[in-house]
Rosetta silent file (secondary structure, phi, psi, omega in degrees, C-alpha in Angstrom):
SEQUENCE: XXXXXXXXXXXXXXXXXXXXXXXXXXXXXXXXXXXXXXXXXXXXXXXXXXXXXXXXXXXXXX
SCORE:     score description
SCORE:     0.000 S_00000001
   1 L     0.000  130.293 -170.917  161.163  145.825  114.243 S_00000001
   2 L   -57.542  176.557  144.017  162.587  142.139  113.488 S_00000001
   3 L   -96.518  146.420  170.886  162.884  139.825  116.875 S_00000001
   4 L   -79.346  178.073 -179.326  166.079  138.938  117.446 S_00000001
   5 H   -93.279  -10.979  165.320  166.922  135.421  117.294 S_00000001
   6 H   -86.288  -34.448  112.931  167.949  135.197  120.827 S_00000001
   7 H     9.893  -96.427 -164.024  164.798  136.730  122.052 S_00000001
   8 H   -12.982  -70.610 -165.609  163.075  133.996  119.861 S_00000001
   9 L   -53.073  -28.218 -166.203  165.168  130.995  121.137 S_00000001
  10 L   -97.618  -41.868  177.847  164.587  131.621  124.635 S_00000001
  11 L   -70.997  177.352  166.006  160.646  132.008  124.550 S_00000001
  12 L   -61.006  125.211  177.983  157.881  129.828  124.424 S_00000001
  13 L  -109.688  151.969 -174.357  156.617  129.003  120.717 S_00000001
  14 E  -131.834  147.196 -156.805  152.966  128.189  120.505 S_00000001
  15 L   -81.563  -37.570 -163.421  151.303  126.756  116.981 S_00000001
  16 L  -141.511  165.369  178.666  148.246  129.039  117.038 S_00000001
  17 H   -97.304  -31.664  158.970  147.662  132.154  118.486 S_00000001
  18 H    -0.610  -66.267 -158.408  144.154  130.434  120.090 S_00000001
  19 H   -87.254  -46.627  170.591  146.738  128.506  122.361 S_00000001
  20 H   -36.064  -61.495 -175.236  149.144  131.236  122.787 S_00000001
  21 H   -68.720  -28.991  169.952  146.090  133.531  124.263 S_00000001
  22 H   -49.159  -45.679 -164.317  144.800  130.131  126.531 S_00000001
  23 H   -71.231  -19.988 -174.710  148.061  130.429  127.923 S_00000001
  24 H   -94.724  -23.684  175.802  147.980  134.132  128.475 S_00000001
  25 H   -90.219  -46.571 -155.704  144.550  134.080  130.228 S_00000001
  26 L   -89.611    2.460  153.074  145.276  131.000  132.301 S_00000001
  27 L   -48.087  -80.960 -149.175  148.574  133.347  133.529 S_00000001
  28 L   107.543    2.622 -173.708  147.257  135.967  135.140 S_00000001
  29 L  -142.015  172.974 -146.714  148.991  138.517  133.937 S_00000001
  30 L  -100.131  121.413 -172.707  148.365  140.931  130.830 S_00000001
  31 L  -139.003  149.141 -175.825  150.037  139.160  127.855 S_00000001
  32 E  -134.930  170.715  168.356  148.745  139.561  124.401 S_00000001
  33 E   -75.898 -171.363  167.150  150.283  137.032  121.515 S_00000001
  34 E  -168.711  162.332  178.757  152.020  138.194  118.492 S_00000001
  35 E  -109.863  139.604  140.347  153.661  135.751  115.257 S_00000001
  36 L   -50.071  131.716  175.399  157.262  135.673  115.009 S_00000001
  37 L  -100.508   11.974 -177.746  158.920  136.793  112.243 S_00000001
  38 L  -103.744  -79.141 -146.777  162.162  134.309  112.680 S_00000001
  39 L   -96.926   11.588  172.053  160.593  130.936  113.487 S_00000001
  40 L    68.710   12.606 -171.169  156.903  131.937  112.198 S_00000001
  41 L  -122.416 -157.906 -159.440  155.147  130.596  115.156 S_00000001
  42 E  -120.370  146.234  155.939  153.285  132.393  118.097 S_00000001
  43 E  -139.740  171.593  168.248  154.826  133.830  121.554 S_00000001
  44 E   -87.375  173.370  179.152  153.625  136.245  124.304 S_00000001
  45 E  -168.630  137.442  177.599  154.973  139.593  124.948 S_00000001
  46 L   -98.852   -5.380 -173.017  153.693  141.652  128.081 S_00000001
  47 L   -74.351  145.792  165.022  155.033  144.995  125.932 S_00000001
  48 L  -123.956  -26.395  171.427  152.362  147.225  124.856 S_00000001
  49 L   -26.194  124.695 -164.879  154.247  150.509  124.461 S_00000001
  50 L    50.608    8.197  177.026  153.994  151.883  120.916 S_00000001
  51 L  -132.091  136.964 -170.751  151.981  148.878  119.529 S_00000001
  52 L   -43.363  127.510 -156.200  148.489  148.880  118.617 S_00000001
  53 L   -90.578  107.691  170.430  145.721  147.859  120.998 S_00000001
  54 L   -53.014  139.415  163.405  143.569  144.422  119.280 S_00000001
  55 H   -45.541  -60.222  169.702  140.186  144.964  118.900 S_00000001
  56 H   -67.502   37.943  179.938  139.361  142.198  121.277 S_00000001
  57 H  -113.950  -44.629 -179.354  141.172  143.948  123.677 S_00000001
  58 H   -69.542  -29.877 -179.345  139.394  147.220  123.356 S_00000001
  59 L   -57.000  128.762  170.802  136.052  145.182  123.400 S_00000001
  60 L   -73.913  156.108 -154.239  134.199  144.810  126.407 S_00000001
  61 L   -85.220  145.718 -176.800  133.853  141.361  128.008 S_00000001
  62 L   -86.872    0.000    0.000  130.152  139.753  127.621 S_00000001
């Protein structure tokens, strides 16, 4: 499923997903990154419903 372009416009775009996930850890709250498929760049999304769980998610913490 595309993003819409309003969706897009309104979030935060981040360069890398590195700094997209700093930003999601230094939150507090369970955010994972994803690339855009309109402006090609990185945002958060708190949805997890229907979408695959990353491996360093599934991983345990050292």
């Amino acid at each position: 499923m595309r993003t819409r372009l309003s969706i897009c416009r309104r979030k935060a775009a981040y360069a890398s997903a590195a700094e997209a996930m700093a930003v999601a850890q230094a939150s507090g709250l369970i955010l994972r990154p994803y690339k855009c498929d309109r402006c090609l760049q990185w945002h958060l999304t708190s949805r997890t419903k229907g979408r695959r769980v990353p491996l360093w998610e599934r991983l345990p913490l050292p």
